[in-house]
N, C-alpha and C positions, 0 to 999 in steps of 0.2 A: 618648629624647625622647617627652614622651607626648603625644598626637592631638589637636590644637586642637578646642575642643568644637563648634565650629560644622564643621567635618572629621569629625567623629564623627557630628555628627547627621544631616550629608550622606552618611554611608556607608549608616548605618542604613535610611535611607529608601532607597537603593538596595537594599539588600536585604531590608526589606520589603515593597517592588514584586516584585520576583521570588518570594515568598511568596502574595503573593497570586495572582499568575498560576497558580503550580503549583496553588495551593488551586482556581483556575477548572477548572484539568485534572481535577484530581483529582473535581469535581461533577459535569463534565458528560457529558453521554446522547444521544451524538450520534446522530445515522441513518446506518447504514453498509449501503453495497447492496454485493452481493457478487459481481462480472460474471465469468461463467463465459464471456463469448466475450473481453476484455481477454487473457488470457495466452496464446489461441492465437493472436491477430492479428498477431506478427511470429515465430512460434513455428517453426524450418525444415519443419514435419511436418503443421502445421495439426492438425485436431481432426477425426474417421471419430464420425458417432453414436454407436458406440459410446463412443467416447473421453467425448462429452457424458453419454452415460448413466453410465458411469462415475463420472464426479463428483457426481453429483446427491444421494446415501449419506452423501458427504464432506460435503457444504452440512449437510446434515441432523444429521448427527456434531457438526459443531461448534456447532450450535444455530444458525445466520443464516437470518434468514425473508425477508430483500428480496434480492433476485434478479435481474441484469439477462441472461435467459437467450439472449438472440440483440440482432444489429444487423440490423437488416432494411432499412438505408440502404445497402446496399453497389452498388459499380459492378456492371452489366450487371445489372441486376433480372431480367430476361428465363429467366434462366439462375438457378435455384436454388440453394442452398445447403447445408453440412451442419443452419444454423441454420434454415433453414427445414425438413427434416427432425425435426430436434429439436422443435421447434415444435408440428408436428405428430405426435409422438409424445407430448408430453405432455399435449398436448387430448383426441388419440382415446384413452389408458389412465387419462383422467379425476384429470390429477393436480391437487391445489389451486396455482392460479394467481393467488389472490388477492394475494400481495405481490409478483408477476412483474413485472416490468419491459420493454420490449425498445427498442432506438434505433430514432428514425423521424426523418425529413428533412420540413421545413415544406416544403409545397408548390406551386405558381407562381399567380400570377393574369397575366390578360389581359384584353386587349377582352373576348372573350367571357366571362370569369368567372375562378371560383377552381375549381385541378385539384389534389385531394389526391395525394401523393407516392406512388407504388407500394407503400413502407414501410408507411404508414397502413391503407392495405386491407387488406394481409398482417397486420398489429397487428389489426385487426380480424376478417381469416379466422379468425386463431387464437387468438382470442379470450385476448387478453392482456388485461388489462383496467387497466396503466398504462404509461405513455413516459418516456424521458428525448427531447425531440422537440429535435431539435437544427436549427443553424441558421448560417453564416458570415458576417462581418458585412462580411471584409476579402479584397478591394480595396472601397475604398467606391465605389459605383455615385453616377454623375452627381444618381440622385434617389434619394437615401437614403429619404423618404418613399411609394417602392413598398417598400421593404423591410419598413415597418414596417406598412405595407396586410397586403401577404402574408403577415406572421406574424400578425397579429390574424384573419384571414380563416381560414387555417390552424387556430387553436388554435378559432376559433368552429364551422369545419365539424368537427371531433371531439368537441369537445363533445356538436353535435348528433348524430353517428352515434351516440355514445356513448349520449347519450340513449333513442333510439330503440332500443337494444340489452339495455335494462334495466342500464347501467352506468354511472349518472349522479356518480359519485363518482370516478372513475378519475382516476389524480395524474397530473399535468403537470408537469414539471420542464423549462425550457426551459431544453435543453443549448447556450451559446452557446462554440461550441468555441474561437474566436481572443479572448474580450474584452479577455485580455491585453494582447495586441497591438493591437487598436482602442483603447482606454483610452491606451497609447504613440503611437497615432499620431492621433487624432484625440478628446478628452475628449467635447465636446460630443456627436459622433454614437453614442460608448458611453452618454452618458446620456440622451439621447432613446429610444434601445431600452431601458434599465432605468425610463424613467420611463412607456413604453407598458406593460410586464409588470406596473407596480405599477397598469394598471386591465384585464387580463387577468384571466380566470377560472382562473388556472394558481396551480398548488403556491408554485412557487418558481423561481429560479434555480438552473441549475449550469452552471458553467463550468470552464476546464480551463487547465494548463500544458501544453501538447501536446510542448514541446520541451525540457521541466526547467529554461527559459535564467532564468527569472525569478527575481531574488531574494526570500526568504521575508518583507521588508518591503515588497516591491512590493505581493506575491501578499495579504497582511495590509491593504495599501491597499484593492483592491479589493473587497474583502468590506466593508471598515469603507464605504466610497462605496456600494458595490451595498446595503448595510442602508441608509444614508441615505435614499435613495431609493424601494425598495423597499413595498410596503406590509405593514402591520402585519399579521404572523403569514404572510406570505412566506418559505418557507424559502430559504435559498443552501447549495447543495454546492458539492464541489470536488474535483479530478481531478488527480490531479501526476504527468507523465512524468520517467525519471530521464535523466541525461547529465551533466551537472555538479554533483553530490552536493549538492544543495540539496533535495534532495524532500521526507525527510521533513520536516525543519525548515519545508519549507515548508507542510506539512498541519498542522504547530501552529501555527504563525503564524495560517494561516485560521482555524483553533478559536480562537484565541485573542482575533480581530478580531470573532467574532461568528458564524463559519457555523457551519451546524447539522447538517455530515453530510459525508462521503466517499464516493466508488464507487471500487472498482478491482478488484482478482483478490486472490485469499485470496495466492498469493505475485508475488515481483518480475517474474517475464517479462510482458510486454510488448510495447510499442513503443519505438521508440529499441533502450534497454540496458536498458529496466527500467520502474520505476514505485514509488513505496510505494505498497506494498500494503495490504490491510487489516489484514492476521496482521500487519505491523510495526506499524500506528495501534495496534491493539487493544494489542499489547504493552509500548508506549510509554504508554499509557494508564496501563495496570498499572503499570509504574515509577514513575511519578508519583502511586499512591497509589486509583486509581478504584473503587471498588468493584462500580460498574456494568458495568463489562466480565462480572466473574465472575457477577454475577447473570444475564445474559442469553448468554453464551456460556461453552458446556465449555473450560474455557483448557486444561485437562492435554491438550487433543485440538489444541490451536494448531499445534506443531511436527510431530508424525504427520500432521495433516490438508493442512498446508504441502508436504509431503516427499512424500505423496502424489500431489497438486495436481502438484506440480513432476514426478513422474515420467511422470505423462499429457503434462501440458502440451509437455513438447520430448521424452519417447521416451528418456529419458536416465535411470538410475537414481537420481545424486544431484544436489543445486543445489552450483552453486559454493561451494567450501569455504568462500570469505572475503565471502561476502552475509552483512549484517547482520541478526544474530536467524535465521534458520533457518539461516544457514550451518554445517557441521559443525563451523569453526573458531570459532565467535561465541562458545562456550560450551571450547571449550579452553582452560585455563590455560597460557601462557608462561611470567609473572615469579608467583611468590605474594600479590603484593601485587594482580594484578590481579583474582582472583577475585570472584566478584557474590555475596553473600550477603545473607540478610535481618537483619542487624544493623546496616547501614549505608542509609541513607536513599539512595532513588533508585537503588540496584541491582534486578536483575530474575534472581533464582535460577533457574536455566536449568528445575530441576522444577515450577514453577509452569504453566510451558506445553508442561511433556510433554517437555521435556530431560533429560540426563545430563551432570553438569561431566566433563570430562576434562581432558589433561593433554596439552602439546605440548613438544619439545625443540625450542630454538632456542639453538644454541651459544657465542651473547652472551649472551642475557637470562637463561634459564633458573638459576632459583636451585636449593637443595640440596633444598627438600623437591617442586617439580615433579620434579627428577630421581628421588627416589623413587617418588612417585607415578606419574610413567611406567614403570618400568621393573620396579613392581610388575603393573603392567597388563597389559605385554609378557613379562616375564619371568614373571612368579608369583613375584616372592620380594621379601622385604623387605627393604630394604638400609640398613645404618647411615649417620649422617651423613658418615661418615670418605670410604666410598666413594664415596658421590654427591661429594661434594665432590673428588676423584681421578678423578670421570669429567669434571666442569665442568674440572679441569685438566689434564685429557688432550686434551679440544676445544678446546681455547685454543690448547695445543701446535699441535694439528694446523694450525690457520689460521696461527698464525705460520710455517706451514712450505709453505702456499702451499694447503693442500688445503682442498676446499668439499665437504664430506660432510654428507648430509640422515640426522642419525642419530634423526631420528624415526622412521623405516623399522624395523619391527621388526627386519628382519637385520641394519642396522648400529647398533641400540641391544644387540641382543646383544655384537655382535663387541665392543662399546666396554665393555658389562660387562666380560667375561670381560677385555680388557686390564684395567680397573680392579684386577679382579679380584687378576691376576698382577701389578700395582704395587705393590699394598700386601701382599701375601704374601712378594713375593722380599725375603732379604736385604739390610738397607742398603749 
């Protein structure tokens, strides 16, 4: 039966709408900062100077120039840190800080005045010269309008120090870490604070999913509402914790509603479980066609510089096998149909960012020419269709007969050879 034309035309424009969206991907040049304290903040081992200096090579490797190198809002101020450390090794051996970053906490007012945040001074000892200056909006206090006293009071005392320091340019990005959830519970008082920020002297907004709960059309709302309001040439970031596999979709949704930028850690660890990261934006990027990734970052260096990352970050040599894009398994073929090559639209060829395709036995999926490919890998030998097809029949056997064997395992991809082997040699 063939498609009523008014059915057709309505399909048509569905899928011209998603054409154009990939085409928005595929243009845009986002700002991506690259927080090197995000992956050790739930990390079981934390981050030793060294560990920070360590990384510092890798930022550089893969070409990223913004940087959020320390949180200097942390509990007990009193009592230093590794990040204050760091801090201060980067200032005293004179490294360029000019796209640095570091978290700092808006600070109190009172009868007597406004008291900037311990954070702030230390932003200022060590001479960082921008903030993401963050701020919590929720429980809403009885007079929401001290709140929005104290961040205006805030961002104008930094200013002025700023001033006075010969660093009258320093970006302000004001991190409001719950707006999600103020936005759910209370519209009005989220946009009273985004309508105070659009006559602030500051960069822009960033705001965050701290708990991954949001769906990617929510997280999409808020950006399209925060640009509403917002003033003109106000940037919005965006921060997505993982927990219930919405992240990264939800980091497109934002790009796609209008924000102009990401932060997070080159890989997944995190808070919660995780995070998208940037190494998965950037990659996703590239899938969709961007050219601007490769122009401004080493991509062959994505997956080394990941794998790296992750080895400091938890003290562990590899990231879980089945994390998407650096995971070991992201890039193994199971069925042959699944394979990512650049003939087909919206695949991402694992060598593009410094991978190698491999090959994986899974004793349902696994077709005739994975089993080759495996077992040339494992074995060194090349084996005819006949065989591989005699080993996919010899695993079939096994499971119908109650046995659960991981013959990915180089010793029992051998053992399963050599049966194949003696199957098709002996005697009918």
């Amino acid at each position: 039966m063939d498609t009523p034309p008014r059915g057709r035309a309505a399909a048509q424009a569905q899928l011209t709408l998603a054409d154009a969206k990939l085409d928005l991907l595929a243009a845009l040049d986002p700002l991506l900062i690259l927080s090197v304290r995000e992956p050790c903040f739930a990390a079981v081992v934390g981050h030793t100077l060294q560990n920070k200096i360590d990384t510092w090579p890798l930022l550089d490797q893969f070409n990223i120039q913004d940087r959020i190198i320390a949180t200097l809002d942390y509990a007990f101020p009193e009592q230093l840190e590794v990040e204050d450390d760091f801090c201060c090794y980067l200032r005293d051996n004179q490294y360029d800080l000019s796209h640095c970053f570091a978290m700092t906490e808006v600070g109190t007012l009172s009868e007597t005045g406004f008291t900037p945040d311990p954070s702030v001074q230390k932003l200022l000892a060590y001479t960082i010269p921008n903030t993401l200056h963050e701020i919590n909006l929720m429980p809403k206090p009885m007079d929401s309008g001290h709140v929005l006293e104290k961040l205006a009071a805030s961002v104008a005392w930094l200013r002025n120090a700023w001033q006075a320091t010969g660093n009258p340019g320093g970006r302000i990005y004001i991190n409001i870490v719950d707006l999600m959830d103020t936005f759910m519970a209370d519209r009005d008082y989220a946009l009273d604070v985004l309508e105070l920020l659009a006559t602030l002297p500051v960069d822009g907004l960033s705001f965050e999913d701290g708990r991954g709960s949001f769906f990617p059309f929510q997280v999409g709302a808020v950006v399209a509402a925060a640009k509403a309001v917002l003033a003109p040439g106000q940037a919005i970031l965006f921060h997505c914790h993982s927990g219930n596999g919405m992240d990264n979709a939800s980091v497109i949704e934002a790009l796609l509603q209008g924000a102009n930028g990401y932060w997070g850690g080159m890989e997944r660890t995190s808070s919660t479980i995780g995070h998208a990261s940037v190494g998965e934006l950037v990659a996703n990027l590239v899938r969709a066609g961007n050219p601007n990734m490769a122009r401004r970052f080493s991509l062959p260096d994505l997956l080394p510089v990941s794998a790296k990352m992750y080895s400091i970050n938890n003290n562990l040599p590899d990231a879980p096998d089945d994390w998407p894009i650096a995971g070991y398994d992201a890039y193994r073929t199971v069925l042959s149909d699944f394979t990512q090559t650049d003939r087909r639209k919206m695949d991402l060829p694992p060598q593009v960012i410094g991978g190698t395709g491999q090959f994986r036995i899974a004793p349902v999926g696994s077709d005739i020419s994975v089993v080759q490919e495996r077992v040339y890998k494992v074995v060194r030998v090349k084996i005819e269709r006949d065989l591989a097809r005699q080993m996919i029949l010899l695993m079939r056997a096994d499971l119908r007969q109650g046995l659960r064997i991981v013959y990915d395992e180089p010793e029992q991809l051998t053992r399963l050879y050599r049966r194949a082997l003696l199957a098709t040699t002996e005697p009918a």
